[in-house]
N, C-alpha and C positions, 0 to 999 in steps of 0.2 A: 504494500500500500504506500510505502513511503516513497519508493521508487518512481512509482506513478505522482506524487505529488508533486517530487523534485519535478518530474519531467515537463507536469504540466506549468509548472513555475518557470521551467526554461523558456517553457515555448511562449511565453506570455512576454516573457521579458526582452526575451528576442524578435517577437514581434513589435513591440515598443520600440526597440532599437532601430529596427528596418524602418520604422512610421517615421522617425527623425532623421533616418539617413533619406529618406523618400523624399522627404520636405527637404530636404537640403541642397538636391540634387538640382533642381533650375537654377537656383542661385549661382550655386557652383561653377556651372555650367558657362551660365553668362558671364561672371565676373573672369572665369578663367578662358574662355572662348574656345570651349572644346564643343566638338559636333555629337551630336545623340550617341550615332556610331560607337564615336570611340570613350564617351563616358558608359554606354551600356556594355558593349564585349570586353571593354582594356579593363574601368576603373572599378566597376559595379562587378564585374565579375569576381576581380581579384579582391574586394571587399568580401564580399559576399561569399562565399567560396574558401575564405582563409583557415577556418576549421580543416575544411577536408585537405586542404592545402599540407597543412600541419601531419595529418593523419598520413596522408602517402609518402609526402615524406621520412616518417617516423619508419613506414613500413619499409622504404627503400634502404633505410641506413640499417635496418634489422636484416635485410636480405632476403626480405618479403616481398619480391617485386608482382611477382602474379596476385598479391591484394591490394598494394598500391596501384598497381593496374585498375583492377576491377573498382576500386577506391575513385579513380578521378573516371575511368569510363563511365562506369554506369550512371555516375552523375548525370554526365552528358543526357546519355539514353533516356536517364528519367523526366529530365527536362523536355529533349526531343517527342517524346513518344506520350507523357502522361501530365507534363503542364502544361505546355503548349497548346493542341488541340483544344479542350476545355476552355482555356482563356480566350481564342477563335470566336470559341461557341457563347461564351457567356457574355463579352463584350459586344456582340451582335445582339444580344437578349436585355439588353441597357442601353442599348443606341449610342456608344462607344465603339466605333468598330475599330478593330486592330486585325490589320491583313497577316501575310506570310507571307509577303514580297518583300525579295530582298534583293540587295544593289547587287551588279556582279562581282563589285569585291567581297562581297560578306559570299557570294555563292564560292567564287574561289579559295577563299578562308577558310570553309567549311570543307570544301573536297579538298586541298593539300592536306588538311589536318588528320583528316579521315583517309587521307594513303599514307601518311608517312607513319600514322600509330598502326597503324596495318602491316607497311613494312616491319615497322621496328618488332613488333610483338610476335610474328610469323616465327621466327627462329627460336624463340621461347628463353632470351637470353639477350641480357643489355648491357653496352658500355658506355662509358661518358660522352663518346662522342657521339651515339646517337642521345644523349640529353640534349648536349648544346647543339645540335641540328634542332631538336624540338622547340627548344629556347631562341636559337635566330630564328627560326618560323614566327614563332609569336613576338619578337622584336620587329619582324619584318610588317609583322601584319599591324604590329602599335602603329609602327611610323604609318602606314597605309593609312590606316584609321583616321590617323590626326589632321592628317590634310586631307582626307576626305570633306569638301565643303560636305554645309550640314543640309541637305536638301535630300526630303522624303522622296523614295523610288515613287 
Protein backbone atom coordinates (compact mmCIF):
# COMPACT_ATOMS: atom_id res chain seq x y z
CA UNK A 1 0.00 0.00 0.00
CA UNK A 2 2.75 2.29 0.74
CA UNK A 3 4.24 1.65 -2.58
CA UNK A 4 1.24 2.67 -4.35
CA UNK A 5 1.06 5.84 -2.34
CA UNK A 6 4.65 6.85 -2.93
CA UNK A 7 3.89 6.39 -6.52
CA UNK A 8 0.98 8.03 -6.62
CA UNK A 9 2.62 11.02 -4.89
CA UNK A 10 5.31 10.86 -7.62
CA UNK A 11 3.00 11.15 -10.34
CA UNK A 12 1.24 14.09 -8.88
CA UNK A 13 4.35 15.96 -8.23
CA UNK A 14 5.69 15.30 -11.54
CA UNK A 15 2.99 16.24 -13.19
CA UNK A 16 3.18 19.71 -11.35
CA UNK A 17 6.41 19.84 -12.51
CA UNK A 18 5.74 19.29 -16.29
CA UNK A 19 2.49 22.00 -15.68
CA UNK A 20 5.45 24.73 -14.86
CA UNK A 21 7.88 23.58 -17.22
CA UNK A 22 4.67 23.69 -19.99
CA UNK A 23 4.11 27.26 -18.83
CA UNK A 24 7.51 28.01 -19.23
CA UNK A 25 8.14 26.96 -22.43
CA UNK A 26 6.70 30.11 -24.85
CA UNK A 27 8.53 32.37 -23.00
CA UNK A 28 11.47 30.50 -23.28
CA UNK A 29 11.11 30.19 -26.58
CA UNK A 30 10.67 33.74 -27.44
CA UNK A 31 13.12 35.27 -25.37
CA UNK A 32 15.74 32.80 -26.42
CA UNK A 33 14.57 32.53 -30.37
CA UNK A 34 14.55 29.00 -30.65
CA UNK A 35 11.95 27.32 -33.39
CA UNK A 36 9.19 24.67 -31.83
CA UNK A 37 11.34 22.09 -33.79
CA UNK A 38 14.18 22.37 -31.90
CA UNK A 39 12.79 23.23 -28.29
CA UNK A 40 10.31 20.07 -28.69
CA UNK A 41 12.90 17.06 -30.18
CA UNK A 42 16.44 18.83 -28.64
CA UNK A 43 15.25 20.76 -25.37
CA UNK A 44 11.95 19.13 -24.03
CA UNK A 45 13.02 15.84 -24.90
CA UNK A 46 16.22 15.96 -23.11
CA UNK A 47 14.40 17.57 -20.19
CA UNK A 48 11.83 15.24 -20.12
CA UNK A 49 13.47 12.09 -20.77
CA UNK A 50 16.41 12.74 -18.10
CA UNK A 51 15.34 9.95 -15.64
CA UNK A 52 15.43 7.35 -18.38
CA UNK A 53 18.55 9.03 -19.49
CA UNK A 54 20.10 8.33 -16.18
CA UNK A 55 18.71 4.69 -16.05
CA UNK A 56 20.41 3.47 -19.60
CA UNK A 57 23.18 4.96 -18.63
CA UNK A 58 23.54 3.25 -15.33
CA UNK A 59 22.77 0.13 -17.34
CA UNK A 60 25.52 0.79 -19.97
CA UNK A 61 28.25 1.33 -17.31
CA UNK A 62 26.93 -2.08 -15.46
CA UNK A 63 27.31 -3.81 -18.95
CA UNK A 64 23.78 -4.13 -19.23
CA UNK A 65 23.52 -2.88 -22.69
CA UNK A 66 20.45 -5.08 -24.02
CA UNK A 67 18.22 -3.11 -21.08
CA UNK A 68 19.80 0.12 -21.77
CA UNK A 69 18.72 -0.66 -25.08
CA UNK A 70 15.30 -1.77 -24.50
CA UNK A 71 15.44 1.37 -21.69
CA UNK A 72 15.74 4.34 -24.34
CA UNK A 73 13.96 2.14 -27.32
CA UNK A 74 10.87 1.29 -26.04
CA UNK A 75 10.47 4.64 -24.83
CA UNK A 76 10.51 5.79 -28.30
CA UNK A 77 7.85 2.94 -29.33
CA UNK A 78 5.67 3.90 -26.49
CA UNK A 79 5.41 7.21 -27.49
CA UNK A 80 5.26 6.25 -31.38
CA UNK A 81 2.61 3.71 -31.16
CA UNK A 82 0.57 4.57 -27.63
CA UNK A 83 0.71 8.42 -27.00
CA UNK A 84 0.63 9.77 -30.02
CA UNK A 85 -2.23 8.29 -31.80
CA UNK A 86 -4.62 9.07 -28.81
CA UNK A 87 -3.43 12.60 -28.70
CA UNK A 88 -4.41 12.77 -32.81
CA UNK A 89 -7.71 11.45 -31.63
CA UNK A 90 -8.54 13.59 -28.73
CA UNK A 91 -7.33 16.82 -29.98
CA UNK A 92 -9.66 16.44 -32.97
CA UNK A 93 -12.52 15.68 -30.18
CA UNK A 94 -11.72 19.46 -28.53
CA UNK A 95 -11.40 21.28 -31.68
CA UNK A 96 -7.47 21.58 -31.14
CA UNK A 97 -6.35 19.69 -33.87
CA UNK A 98 -2.68 18.52 -33.83
CA UNK A 99 -1.78 16.75 -37.25
CA UNK A 100 1.31 14.18 -37.87
CA UNK A 101 2.83 16.18 -40.51
CA UNK A 102 6.11 16.50 -40.30
CA UNK A 103 8.80 18.63 -42.12
CA UNK A 104 11.24 16.56 -44.19
CA UNK A 105 13.94 17.16 -41.75
CA UNK A 106 12.03 15.71 -38.79
CA UNK A 107 11.07 12.65 -41.42
CA UNK A 108 14.93 12.34 -42.07
CA UNK A 109 15.68 12.54 -38.31
CA UNK A 110 13.57 9.87 -37.64
CA UNK A 111 14.62 7.30 -40.46
CA UNK A 112 18.60 7.86 -39.95
CA UNK A 113 17.90 7.28 -36.23
CA UNK A 114 15.95 4.32 -37.00
CA UNK A 115 18.81 2.79 -39.36
CA UNK A 116 21.77 3.57 -37.56
CA UNK A 117 20.08 1.89 -33.88
CA UNK A 118 19.29 -0.92 -36.31
CA UNK A 119 22.66 -1.04 -37.60
CA UNK A 120 24.29 -0.60 -34.29
CA UNK A 121 22.15 -3.37 -32.30
CA UNK A 122 22.06 -6.11 -35.25
CA UNK A 123 25.46 -7.41 -34.08
CA UNK A 124 24.36 -7.70 -30.55
CA UNK A 125 27.52 -5.85 -29.31
CA UNK A 126 28.61 -2.12 -28.81
CA UNK A 127 31.77 0.05 -28.93
CA UNK A 128 32.32 3.66 -28.25
CA UNK A 129 32.54 4.59 -31.54
CA UNK A 130 29.21 3.50 -32.56
CA UNK A 131 28.10 5.84 -29.24
CA UNK A 132 29.78 8.93 -30.69
CA UNK A 133 28.35 8.16 -34.32
CA UNK A 134 24.98 8.19 -32.38
CA UNK A 135 25.93 11.26 -30.58
CA UNK A 136 27.17 13.21 -33.99
CA UNK A 137 23.80 12.12 -35.34
CA UNK A 138 21.90 13.87 -32.62
CA UNK A 139 24.49 16.86 -32.62
CA UNK A 140 23.97 16.93 -36.27
CA UNK A 141 20.31 16.96 -36.19
CA UNK A 142 20.48 19.81 -32.87
CA UNK A 143 22.33 22.14 -35.32
CA UNK A 144 19.47 21.11 -38.18
CA UNK A 145 16.87 21.83 -35.77
CA UNK A 146 18.02 25.34 -34.64
CA UNK A 147 18.01 26.93 -37.84
CA UNK A 148 15.36 25.39 -38.84
CA UNK A 149 13.07 28.72 -39.39
CA UNK A 150 10.11 28.14 -37.12
CA UNK A 151 7.25 27.71 -39.71
CA UNK A 152 4.55 24.94 -39.30
CA UNK A 153 4.63 22.19 -42.21
Amino acid sequence: MSSLISLGLATVLLALVNQILVDEIEQAKRILGWSDLFMGVIVIAIIGNAAEHAVAVMMARHNRMELALGVTAGSSVQIALLIAPPLVLISWVIHQPMSLVFTPLEIAGVALAVLIVTVIALDGQTIWFEGAELLAVYVIFAISAYFMPGVSP
